[in-house]
C-alpha positions as CSV (number, residue, x, y, z in Angstrom):
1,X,77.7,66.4,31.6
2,X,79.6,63.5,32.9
3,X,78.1,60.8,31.2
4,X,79.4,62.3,27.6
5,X,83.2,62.5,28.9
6,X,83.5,59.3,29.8
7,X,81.9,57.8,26.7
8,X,83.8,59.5,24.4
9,X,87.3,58.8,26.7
10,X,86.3,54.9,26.0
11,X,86.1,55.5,22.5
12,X,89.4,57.0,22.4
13,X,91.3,54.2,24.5
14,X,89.7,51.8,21.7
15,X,90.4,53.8,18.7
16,X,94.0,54.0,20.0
17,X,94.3,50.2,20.7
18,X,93.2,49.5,17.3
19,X,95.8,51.5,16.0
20,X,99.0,50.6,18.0
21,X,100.6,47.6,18.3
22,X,101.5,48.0,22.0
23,X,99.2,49.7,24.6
24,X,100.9,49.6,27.4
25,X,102.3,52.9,27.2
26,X,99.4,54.5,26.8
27,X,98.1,52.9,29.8
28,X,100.8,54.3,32.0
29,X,99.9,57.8,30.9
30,X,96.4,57.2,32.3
31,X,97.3,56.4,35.6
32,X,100.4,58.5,36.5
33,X,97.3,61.5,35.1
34,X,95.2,59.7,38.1
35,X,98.3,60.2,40.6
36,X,98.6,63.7,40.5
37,X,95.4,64.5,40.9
38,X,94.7,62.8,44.2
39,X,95.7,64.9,47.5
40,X,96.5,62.2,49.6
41,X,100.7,62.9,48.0
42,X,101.0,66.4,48.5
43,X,99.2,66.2,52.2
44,X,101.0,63.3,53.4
45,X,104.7,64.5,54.5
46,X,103.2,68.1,55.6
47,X,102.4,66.6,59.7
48,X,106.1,65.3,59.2
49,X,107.6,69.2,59.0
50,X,108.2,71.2,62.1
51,X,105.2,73.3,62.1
52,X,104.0,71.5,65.4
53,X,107.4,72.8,67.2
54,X,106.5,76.4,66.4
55,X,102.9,76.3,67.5
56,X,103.3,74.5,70.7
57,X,104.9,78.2,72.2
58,X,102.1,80.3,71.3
59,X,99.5,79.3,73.9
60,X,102.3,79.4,76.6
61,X,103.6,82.9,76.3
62,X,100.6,84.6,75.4
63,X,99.2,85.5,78.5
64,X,102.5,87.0,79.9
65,X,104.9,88.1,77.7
66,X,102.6,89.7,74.7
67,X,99.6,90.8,77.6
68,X,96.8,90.7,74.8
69,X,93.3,92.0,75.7
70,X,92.7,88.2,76.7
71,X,94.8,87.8,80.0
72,X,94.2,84.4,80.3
73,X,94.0,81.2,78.0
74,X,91.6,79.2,80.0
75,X,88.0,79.4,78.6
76,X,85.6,80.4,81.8
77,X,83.1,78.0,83.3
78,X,80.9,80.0,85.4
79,X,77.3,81.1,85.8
80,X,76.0,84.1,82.9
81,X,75.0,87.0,85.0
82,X,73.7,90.9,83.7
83,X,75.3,93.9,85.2
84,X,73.0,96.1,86.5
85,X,75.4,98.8,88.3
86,X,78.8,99.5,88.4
87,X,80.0,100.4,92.2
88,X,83.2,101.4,92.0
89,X,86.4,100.1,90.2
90,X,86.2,96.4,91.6
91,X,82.9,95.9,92.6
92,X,79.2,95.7,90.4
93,X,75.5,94.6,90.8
94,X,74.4,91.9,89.0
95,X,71.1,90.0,88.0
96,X,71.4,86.1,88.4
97,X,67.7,84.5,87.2
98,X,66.1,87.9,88.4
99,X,67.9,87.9,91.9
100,X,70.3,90.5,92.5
101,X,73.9,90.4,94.2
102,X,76.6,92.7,94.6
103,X,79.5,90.4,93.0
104,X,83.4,91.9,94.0
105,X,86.3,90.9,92.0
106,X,88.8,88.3,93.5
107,X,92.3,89.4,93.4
108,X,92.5,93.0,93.3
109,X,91.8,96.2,94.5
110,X,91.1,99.7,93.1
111,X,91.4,103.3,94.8
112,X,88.3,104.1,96.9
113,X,85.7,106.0,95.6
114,X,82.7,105.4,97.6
115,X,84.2,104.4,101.7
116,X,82.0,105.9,104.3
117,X,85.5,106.6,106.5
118,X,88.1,107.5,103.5
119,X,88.1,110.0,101.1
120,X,88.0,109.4,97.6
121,X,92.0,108.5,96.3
122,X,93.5,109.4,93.8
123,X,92.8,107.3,90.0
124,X,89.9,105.9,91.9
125,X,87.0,107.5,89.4
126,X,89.4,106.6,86.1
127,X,89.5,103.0,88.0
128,X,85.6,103.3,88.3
129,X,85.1,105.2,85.1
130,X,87.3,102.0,82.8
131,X,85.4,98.9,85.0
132,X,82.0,100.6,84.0
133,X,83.5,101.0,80.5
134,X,84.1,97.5,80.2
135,X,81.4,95.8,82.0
136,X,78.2,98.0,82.6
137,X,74.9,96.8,80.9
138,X,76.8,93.5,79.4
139,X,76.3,90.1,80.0
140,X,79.4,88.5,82.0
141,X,80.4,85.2,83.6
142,X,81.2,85.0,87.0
143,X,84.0,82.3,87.6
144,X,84.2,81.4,91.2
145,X,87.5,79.9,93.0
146,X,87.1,78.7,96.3
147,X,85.3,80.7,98.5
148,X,81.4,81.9,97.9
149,X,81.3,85.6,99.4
150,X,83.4,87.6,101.7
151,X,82.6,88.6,105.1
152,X,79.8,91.5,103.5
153,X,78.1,89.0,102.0
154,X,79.4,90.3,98.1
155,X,79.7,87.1,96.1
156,X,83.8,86.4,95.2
157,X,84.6,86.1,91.6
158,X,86.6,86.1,88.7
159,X,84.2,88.4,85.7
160,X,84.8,87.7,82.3
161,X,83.1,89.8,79.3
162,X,83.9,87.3,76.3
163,X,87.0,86.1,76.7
164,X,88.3,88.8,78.3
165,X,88.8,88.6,82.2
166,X,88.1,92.2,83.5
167,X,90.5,91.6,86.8
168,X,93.3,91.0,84.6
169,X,92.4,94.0,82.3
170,X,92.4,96.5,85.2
171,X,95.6,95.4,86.7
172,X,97.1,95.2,83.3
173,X,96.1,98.8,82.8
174,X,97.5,100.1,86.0
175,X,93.9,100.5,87.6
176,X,94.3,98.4,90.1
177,X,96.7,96.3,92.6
178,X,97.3,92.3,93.1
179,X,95.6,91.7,96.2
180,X,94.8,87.9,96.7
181,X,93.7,86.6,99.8
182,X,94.2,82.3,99.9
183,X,92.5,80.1,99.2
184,X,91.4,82.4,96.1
185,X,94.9,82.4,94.7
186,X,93.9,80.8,91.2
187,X,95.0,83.1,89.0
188,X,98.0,85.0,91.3
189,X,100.8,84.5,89.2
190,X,99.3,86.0,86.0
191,X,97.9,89.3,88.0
192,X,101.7,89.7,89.7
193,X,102.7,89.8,86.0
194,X,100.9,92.1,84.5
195,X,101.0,93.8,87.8
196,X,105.2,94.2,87.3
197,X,104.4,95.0,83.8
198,X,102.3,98.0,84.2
199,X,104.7,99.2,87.0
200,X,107.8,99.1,84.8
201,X,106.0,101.3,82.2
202,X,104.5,103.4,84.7
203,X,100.7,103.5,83.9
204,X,98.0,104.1,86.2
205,X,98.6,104.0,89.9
206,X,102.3,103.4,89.1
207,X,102.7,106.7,87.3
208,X,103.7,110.0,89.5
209,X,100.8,111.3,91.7
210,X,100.0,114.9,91.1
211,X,100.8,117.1,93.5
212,X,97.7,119.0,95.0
213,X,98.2,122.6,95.3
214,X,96.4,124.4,98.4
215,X,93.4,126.4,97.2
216,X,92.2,127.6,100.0
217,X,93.2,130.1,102.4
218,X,92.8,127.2,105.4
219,X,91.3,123.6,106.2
220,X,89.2,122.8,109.4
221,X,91.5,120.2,111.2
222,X,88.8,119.2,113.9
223,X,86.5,116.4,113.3
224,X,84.0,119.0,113.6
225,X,83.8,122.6,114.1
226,X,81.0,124.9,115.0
227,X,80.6,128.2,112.9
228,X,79.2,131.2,114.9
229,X,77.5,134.1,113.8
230,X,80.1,136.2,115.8
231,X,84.1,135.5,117.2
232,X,83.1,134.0,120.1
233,X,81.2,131.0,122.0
234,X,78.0,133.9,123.0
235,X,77.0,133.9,119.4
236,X,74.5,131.5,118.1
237,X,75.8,128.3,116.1
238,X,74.8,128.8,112.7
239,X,76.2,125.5,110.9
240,X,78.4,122.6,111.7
241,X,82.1,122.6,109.4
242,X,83.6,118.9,109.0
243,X,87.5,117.9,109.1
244,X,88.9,119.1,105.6
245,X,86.4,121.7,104.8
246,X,88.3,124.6,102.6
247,X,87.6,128.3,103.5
248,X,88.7,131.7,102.4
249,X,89.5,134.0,105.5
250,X,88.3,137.5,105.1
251,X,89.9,138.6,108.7
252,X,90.3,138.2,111.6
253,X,89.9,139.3,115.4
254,X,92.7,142.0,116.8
255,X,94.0,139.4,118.9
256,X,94.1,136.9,116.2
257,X,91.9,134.0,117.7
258,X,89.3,134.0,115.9
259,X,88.5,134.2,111.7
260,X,85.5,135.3,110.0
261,X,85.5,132.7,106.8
262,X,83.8,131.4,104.1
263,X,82.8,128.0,103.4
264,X,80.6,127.0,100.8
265,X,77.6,129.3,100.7
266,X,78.3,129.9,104.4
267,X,79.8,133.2,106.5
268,X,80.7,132.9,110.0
269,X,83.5,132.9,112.4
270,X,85.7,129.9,113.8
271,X,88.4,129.2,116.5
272,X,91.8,129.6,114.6
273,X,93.3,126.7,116.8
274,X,90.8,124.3,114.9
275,X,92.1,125.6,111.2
276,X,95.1,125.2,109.5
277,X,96.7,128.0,107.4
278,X,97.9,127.7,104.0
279,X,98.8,131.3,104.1
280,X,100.7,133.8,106.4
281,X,99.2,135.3,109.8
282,X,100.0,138.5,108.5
283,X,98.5,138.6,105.5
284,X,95.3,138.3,107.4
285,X,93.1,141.6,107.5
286,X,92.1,142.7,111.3
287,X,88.1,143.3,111.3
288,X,87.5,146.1,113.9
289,X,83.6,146.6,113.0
290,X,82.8,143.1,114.5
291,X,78.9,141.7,115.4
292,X,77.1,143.2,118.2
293,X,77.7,140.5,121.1
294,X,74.2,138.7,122.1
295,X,72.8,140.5,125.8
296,X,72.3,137.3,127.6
297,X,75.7,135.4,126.3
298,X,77.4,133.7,129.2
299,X,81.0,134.2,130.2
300,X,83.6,133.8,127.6
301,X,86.9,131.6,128.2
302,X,89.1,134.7,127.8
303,X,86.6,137.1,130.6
304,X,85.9,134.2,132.6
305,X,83.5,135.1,135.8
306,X,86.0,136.1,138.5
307,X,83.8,136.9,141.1
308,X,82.9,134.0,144.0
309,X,79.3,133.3,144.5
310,X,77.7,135.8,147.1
311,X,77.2,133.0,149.7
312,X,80.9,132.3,150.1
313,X,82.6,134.7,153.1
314,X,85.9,136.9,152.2
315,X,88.8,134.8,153.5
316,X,90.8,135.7,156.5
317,X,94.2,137.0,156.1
318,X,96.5,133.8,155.4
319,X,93.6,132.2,154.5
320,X,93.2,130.0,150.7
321,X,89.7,130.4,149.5
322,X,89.0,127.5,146.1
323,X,86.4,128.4,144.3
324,X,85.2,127.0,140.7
325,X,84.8,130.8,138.8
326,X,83.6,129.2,135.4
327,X,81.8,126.4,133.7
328,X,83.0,126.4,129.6
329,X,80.0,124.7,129.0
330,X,79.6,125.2,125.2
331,X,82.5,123.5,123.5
332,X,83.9,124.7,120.0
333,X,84.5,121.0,119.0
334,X,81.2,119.7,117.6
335,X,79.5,116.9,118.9
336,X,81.4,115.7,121.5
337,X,82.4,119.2,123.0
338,X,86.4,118.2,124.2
339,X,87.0,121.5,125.2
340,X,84.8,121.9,127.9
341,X,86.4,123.1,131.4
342,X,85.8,123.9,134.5
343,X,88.1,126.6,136.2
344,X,88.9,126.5,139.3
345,X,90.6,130.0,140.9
346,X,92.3,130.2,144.4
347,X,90.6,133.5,145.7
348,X,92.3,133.3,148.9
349,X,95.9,134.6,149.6
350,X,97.0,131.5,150.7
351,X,98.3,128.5,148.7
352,X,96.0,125.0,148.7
353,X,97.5,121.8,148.2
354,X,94.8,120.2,145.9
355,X,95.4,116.5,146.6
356,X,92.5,114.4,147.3
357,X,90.1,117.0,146.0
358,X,87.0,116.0,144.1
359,X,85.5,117.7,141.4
360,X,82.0,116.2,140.2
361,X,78.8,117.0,138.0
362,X,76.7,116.5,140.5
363,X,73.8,117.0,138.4
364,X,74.4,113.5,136.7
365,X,76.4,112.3,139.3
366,X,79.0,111.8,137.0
367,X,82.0,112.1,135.6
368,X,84.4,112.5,138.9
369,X,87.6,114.0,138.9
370,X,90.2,113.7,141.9
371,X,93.3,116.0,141.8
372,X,96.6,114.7,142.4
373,X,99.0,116.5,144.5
374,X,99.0,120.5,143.1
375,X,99.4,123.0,145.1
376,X,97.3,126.2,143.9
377,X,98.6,129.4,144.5
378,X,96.7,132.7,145.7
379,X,95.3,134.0,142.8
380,X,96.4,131.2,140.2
381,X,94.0,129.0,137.6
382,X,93.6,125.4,137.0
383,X,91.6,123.8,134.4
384,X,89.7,120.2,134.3
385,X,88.7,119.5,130.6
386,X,86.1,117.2,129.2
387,X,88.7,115.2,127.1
388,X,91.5,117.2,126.5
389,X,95.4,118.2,128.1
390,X,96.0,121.1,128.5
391,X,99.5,121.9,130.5
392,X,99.5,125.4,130.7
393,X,96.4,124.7,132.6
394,X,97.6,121.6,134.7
395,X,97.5,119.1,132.7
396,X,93.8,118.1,134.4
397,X,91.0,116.1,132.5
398,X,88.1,113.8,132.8
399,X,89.2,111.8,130.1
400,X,85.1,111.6,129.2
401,X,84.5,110.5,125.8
402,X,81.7,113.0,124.8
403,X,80.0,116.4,126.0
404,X,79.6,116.7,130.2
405,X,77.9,120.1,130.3
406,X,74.7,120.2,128.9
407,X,73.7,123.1,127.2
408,X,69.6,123.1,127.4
409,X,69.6,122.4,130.7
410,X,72.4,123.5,133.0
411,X,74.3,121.2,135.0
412,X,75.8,121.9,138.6
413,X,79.6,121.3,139.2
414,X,80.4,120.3,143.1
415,X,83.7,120.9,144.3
416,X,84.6,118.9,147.7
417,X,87.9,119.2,149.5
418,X,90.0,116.0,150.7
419,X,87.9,115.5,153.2
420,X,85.0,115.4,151.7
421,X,83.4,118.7,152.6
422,X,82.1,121.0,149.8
423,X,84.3,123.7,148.8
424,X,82.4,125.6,145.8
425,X,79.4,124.7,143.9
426,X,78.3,126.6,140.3
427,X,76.2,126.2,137.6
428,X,76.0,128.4,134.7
């Protein structure tokens, strides 16, 4: 169709030159048409303008000011890896050429969800919840800075899903805190940043905590507490409560030490000095009907045996007479059994000066105990605990890290005076 144009444009240049004395004009018209059609004029002056001034700011203030769902400019360089599991807010499971490592995020830290030592804090399963959101089941680079893995062996890195780096994202959201360790500092001053930012509007961890409202009647403060069929130490153990455990009282003993509770699916009875109350003493029922106590239950630490063994001879008139009168050998604090004691009564009617006396399980041969200067009135108590201080008892304790009395097999406690003779022996 083009060959047509142009024949027929020749024609009419030498039709009009025939006809007109002077071409020139016509000649003009031909070429200024040519001119305006080329875009090499209208392009030229355009890179002259100041369009390259208002560009240049863009890529500098984007990833502070404007925070954009891409927290950094630089493109990652890293190796591709698929997430296989989400852990917890900053740390996943990934597949690298079919090998598997647990990868955690450089430069934060989220609320714990899943530490064998701390329980779960608070937006710790929306900071779980919103990494799994973003991350699980997608393919991600891992950028690395300087070091290779922290001291569990998790590889360090940087995770980007597109162009968006998920460290950023979390801390930008209030999910999680600038924690950088050097020499992994790479990317610091951006996470401070958005860190300020999501302080100063208050989302996330920087919002107001709620407050938790108590919903149970008590907590278990020990590290462990035995629950008993019964309000006392006679009655079989029938479960094991841990620090923190809720229950709802239902009553408790006339003198008040001991509560018959619920936890879970469980009824039994605890030690009120192991619980703390979220509501008032005297709000708490007194059972009267309470469980028949077990026929062959040893010696409680309120009835304590006061009786001397039938071996040792009535003391003369002016005479002090130490004996040990009970072995707590059961101890309400699970496991490790603190509470333990042994008492140790002065039967005589005499005082004893208890210095230099020795109080050992002789079964084991150990733990030792040597009183200090105490002097043990006719008639009064003292108390040597496992690992606890007791001052109303003196104050007396092994200091022994876990259970002394064993409860299977007893054990035979050996008391021997200053100088070295045996006083009193018991077992239980």
């Amino acid at each position: 169709m083009r060959r047509p144009s142009t024949v027929l444009l020749v024609c009419a240049v030498a039709l009009a030159s025939a006809c007109a004395p002077t071409p020139t004009p016509i000649v003009e018209t031909v070429v200024v048409t040519a001119t305006i059609a080329s875009p090499i004029t209208t392009s030229t002056p355009e890179p002259s303008a100041a369009p390259s001034a208002t560009v240049l700011p863009t890529p500098v203030e984007s990833p502070l000011t404007s925070v954009p769902e891409t927290p950094a400019a630089p493109t990652p360089i890293g190796v591709s890896a698929e997430v296989l599991r989400v852990i917890d807010g900053d740390t996943i499971e990934v597949s690298i050429n079919g090998d598997t490592y647990r990868v955690r995020y450089i430069g934060i830290d989220t609320p714990e969800t899943r530490h064998p030592e701390k329980p779960v804090e608070w937006m710790g399963p929306e900071a779980a919840a919103h990494n799994e959101q973003l991350v699980a089941g997608k393919t991600v680079i891992l950028e690395k800075d300087v070091s290779e893995t922290d001291k569990y062996g998790r590889l360090l890195r940087y995770v980007w899903v597109g162009d968006l780096m998920v460290n950023a994202e979390l801390v930008r959201l209030g999910y999680a805190q600038v924690s950088t360790y050097p020499p992994d500092v790479k990317y610091q001053d951006l996470f401070l940043e958005l860190q300020r930012e999501a302080r100063e509007a208050e989302r996330g961890l920087w919002g107001e905590a709620p407050v938790a409202t108590p919903t149970a009647d008590a907590y278990v403060t020990a590290d462990a507490l035995n629950l008993r069929a019964g309000p006392g130490v006679e009655y079989d153990r029938i479960g094991q409560l841990t620090k923190g455990t809720p229950l709802t009282i239902r009553g408790s003993t006339e003198d008040g030490t001991w509560l018959q509770v619920v936890a879970g699916d469980d009824t039994g009875w605890v030690a009120v000095k192991y619980v703390d109350l979220t509501i008032a003493e005297e709000t708490i029922p007194v059972i009267l009907e309470l469980p028949a106590s077990p026929t062959s239950a040893p010696a409680t630490p309120s009835a304590p045996t006061e009786a001397p063994p039938t071996s040792t001879p009535a003391p003369a008139v002016g005479t002090p007479n130490v004996q040990i009168t009970h072995i707590f050998y059961d101890g309400l604090v699970y496991r490790v059994e603190s509470d333990e004691y042994v008492e140790i009564t002065n039967l005589g009617n005499a005082p004893q000066d208890l210095a230099g006396w020795r109080l050992v399980d002789v079964s084991e041969g150990y733990p030792s105990f040597t009183f200090p200067h105490y002097v043990l009135e006719p008639g009064a108590k003292v108390r040597v605990y496992t690992n606890e201080t007791h001052p109303e008892w003196g104050g007396f304790s092994f200091g022994f890290g876990k259970a002394v009395w064993n409860n299977k097999e007893p054990d035979v406690a050996a008391l021997y005076d200053a100088n070295g003779n045996e006083a009193s022996r018991r077992s239980y």
